[in-house]
LUMVOZA-770395 format. One record per residue (C-alpha): residue number from 1; residue in three letters; y, z, x. Coordinates in steps of 0.25 Angstrom, whole numbers. Layout:
BEGIN
+-----+------+-------+-------+-------+
: seq : type : north :    up :  east :
+-----+------+-------+-------+-------+
: NUM :  ALA :     Y :     Z :     X :
...
+-----+------+-------+-------+-------+
END
This chain:
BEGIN
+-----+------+-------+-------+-------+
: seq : type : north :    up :  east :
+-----+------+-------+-------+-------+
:   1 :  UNK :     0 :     0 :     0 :
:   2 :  UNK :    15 :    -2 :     4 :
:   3 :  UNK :    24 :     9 :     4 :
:   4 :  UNK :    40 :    11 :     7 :
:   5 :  UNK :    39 :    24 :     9 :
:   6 :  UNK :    38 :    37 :     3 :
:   7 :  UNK :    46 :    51 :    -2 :
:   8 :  UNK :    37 :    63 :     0 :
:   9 :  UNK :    47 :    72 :    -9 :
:  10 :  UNK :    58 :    64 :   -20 :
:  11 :  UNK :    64 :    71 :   -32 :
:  12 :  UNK :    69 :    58 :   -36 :
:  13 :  UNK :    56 :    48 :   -40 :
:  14 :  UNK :    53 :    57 :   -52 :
:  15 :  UNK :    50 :    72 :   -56 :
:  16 :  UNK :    48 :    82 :   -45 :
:  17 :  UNK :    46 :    81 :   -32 :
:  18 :  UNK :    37 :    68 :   -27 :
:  19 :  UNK :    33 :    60 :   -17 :
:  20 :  UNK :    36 :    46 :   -19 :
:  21 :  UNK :    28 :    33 :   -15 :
:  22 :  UNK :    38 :    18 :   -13 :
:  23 :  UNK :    28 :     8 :   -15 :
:  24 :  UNK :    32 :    -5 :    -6 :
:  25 :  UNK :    35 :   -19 :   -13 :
:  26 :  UNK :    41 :   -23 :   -27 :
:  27 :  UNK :    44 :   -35 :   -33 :
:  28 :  UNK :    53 :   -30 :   -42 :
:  29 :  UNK :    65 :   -31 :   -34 :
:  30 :  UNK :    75 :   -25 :   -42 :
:  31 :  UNK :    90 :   -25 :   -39 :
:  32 :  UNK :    95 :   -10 :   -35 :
:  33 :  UNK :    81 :    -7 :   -32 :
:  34 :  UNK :    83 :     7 :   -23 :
:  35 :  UNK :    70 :     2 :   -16 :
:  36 :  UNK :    73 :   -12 :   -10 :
:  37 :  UNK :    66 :   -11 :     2 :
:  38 :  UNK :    51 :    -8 :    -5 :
:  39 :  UNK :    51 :   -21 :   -11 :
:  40 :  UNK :    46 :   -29 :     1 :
:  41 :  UNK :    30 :   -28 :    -5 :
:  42 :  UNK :    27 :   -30 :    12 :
:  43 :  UNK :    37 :   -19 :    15 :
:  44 :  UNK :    35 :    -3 :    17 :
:  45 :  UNK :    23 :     2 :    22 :
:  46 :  UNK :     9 :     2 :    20 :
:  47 :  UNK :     1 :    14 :    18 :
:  48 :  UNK :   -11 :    19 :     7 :
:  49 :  UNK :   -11 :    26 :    -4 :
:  50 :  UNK :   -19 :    39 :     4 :
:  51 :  UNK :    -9 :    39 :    12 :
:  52 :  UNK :     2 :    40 :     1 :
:  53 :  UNK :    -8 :    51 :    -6 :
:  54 :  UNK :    -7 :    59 :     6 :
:  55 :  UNK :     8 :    59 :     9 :
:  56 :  UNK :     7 :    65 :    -7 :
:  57 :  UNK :    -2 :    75 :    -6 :
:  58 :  UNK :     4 :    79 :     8 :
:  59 :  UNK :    19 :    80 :     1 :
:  60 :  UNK :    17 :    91 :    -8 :
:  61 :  UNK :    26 :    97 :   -18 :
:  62 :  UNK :    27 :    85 :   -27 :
:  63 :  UNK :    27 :    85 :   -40 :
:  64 :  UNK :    25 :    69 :   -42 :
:  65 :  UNK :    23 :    55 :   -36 :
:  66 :  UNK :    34 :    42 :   -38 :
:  67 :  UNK :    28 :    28 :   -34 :
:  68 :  UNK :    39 :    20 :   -31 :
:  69 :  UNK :    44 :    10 :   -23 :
:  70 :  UNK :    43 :    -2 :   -23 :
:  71 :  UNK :    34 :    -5 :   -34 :
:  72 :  UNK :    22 :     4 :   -34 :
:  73 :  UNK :    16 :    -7 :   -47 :
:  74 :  UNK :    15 :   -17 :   -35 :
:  75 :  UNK :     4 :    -8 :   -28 :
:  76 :  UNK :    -3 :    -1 :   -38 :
:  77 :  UNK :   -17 :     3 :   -32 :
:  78 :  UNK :    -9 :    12 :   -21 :
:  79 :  UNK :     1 :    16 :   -32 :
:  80 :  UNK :   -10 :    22 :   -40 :
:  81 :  UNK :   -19 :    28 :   -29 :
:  82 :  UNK :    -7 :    36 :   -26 :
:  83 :  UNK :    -5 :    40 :   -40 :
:  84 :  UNK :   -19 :    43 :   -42 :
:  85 :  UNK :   -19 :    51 :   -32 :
:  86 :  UNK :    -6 :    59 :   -36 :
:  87 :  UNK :   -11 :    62 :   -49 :
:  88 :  UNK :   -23 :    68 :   -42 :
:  89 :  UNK :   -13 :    77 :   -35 :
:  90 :  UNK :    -6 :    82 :   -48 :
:  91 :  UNK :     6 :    73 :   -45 :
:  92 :  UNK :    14 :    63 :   -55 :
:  93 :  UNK :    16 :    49 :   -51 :
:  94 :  UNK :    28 :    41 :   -54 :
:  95 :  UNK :    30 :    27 :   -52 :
:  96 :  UNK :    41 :    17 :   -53 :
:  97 :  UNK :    39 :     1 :   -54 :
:  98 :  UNK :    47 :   -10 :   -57 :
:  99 :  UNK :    38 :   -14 :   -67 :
: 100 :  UNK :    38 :    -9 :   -83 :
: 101 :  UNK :    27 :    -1 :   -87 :
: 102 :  UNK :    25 :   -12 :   -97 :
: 103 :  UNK :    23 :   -23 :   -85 :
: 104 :  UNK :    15 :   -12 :   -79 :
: 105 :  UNK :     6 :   -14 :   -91 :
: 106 :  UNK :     8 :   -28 :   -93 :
: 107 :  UNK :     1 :   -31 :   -78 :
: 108 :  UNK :    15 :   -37 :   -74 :
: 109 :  UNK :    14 :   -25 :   -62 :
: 110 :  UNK :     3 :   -28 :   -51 :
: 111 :  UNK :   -12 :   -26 :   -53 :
: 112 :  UNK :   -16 :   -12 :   -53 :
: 113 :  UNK :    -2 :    -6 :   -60 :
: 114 :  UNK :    -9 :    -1 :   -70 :
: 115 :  UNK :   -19 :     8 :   -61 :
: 116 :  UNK :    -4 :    12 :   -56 :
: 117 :  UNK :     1 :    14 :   -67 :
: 118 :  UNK :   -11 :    24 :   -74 :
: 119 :  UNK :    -8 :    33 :   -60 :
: 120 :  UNK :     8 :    34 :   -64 :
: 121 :  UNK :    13 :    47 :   -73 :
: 122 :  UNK :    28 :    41 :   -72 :
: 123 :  UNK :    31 :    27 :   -72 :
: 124 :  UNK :    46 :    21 :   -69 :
: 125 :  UNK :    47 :     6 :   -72 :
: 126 :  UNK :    54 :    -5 :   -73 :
: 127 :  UNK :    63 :   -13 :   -63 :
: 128 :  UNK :    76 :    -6 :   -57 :
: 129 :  UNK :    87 :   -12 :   -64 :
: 130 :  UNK :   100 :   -10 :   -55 :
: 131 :  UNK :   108 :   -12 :   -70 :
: 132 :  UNK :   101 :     0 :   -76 :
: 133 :  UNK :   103 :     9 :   -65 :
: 134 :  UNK :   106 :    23 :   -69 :
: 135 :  UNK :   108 :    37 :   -64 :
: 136 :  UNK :   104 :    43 :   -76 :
: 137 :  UNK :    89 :    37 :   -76 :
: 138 :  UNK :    78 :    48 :   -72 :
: 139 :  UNK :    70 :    45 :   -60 :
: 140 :  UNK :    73 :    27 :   -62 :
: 141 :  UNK :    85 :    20 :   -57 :
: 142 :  UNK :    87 :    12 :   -70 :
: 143 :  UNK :    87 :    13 :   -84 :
: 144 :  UNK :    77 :     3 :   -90 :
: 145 :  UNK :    66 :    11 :   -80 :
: 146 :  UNK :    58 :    19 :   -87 :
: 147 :  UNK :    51 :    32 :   -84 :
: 148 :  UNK :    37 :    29 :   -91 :
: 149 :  UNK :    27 :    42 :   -92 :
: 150 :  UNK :    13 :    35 :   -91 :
: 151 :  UNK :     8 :    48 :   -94 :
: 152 :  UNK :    14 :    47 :  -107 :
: 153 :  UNK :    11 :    33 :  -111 :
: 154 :  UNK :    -4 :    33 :  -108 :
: 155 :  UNK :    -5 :    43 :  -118 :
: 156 :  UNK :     4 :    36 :  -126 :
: 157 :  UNK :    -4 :    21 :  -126 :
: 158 :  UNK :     6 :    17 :  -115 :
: 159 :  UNK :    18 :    18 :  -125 :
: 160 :  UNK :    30 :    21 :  -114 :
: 161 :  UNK :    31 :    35 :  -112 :
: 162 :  UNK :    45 :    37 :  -105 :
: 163 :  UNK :    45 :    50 :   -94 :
: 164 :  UNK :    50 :    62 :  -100 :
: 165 :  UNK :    57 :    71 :   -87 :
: 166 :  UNK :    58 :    81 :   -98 :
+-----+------+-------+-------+-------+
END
């Protein structure tokens, strides 16, 4: 897998303290994207998902997981081992794509997104769009992004379940 890097303690890619995953590559290419320089799907640096798993496990004090990036849709296998593996270890996994959950559904995201997407408690989607940006959007940087709670929409027949902070 190719990464851009890592965070081992944000308060900033969701609820609590959590260690946060940039995937390399996206074809997105939104303008204003805060992370320009994962887009190159040859850039970064390659590593394994056991690796990742043990800069986890080794960072204690967390509370969650953020898949960012990049795109973590256009590696999915990886994505997923690392969310399996958190939910093994008690912790929450969040996930940001520039794909909608409904593409995500659709097979419009590579193969495999839907094994990722069954491993994500908190999914942000959709594209950045430098228009919508706002200060007042929770954990997203513009409006039309969502905050889905997958958690909530499996048991709800995959009706959209927006995330609750309260």
């Amino acid at each position: 897998m190719r990464i851009a890097g890592t965070i081992k303690h944000s308060l900033v890619n969701g609820p609590g303290i959590r260690f946060v995953v940039f995937f390399q590559g996206c074809l997105h290419g939104c303008r204003g994207c805060h992370n320009p320089e994962t887009w190159d799907m040859n850039g970064g640096s390659v590593t394994d998902p056991e690796s990742i798993c043990s800069m986890i496990e080794s960072a204690g004090h967390l509370d969650g997981v953020t898949l960012s990036g990049g795109d973590p849709f256009y590696q999915p296998a990886a994505a997923a081992a690392i969310a399996r593996f958190c939910h093994e270890h008690g912790l929450n996994v969040w996930c940001y794509t520039g794909f909608t959950y409904e593409d995500i559904l659709a097979g419009i995201a590579p193969g495999g997104a839907l094994e990722l997407l069954n491993e994500v408690d908190v999914l942000v989607d959709g594209p950045f769009r430098e228009e919508l940006k706002s200060e007042e959007c929770l954990y997203r940087g513009s409006s039309n992004q969502r905050l889905i709670d997958l958690d909530c929409c499996r048991k709800a027949s995959g009706r959209v379940c927006l995330y609750d902070p309260d």
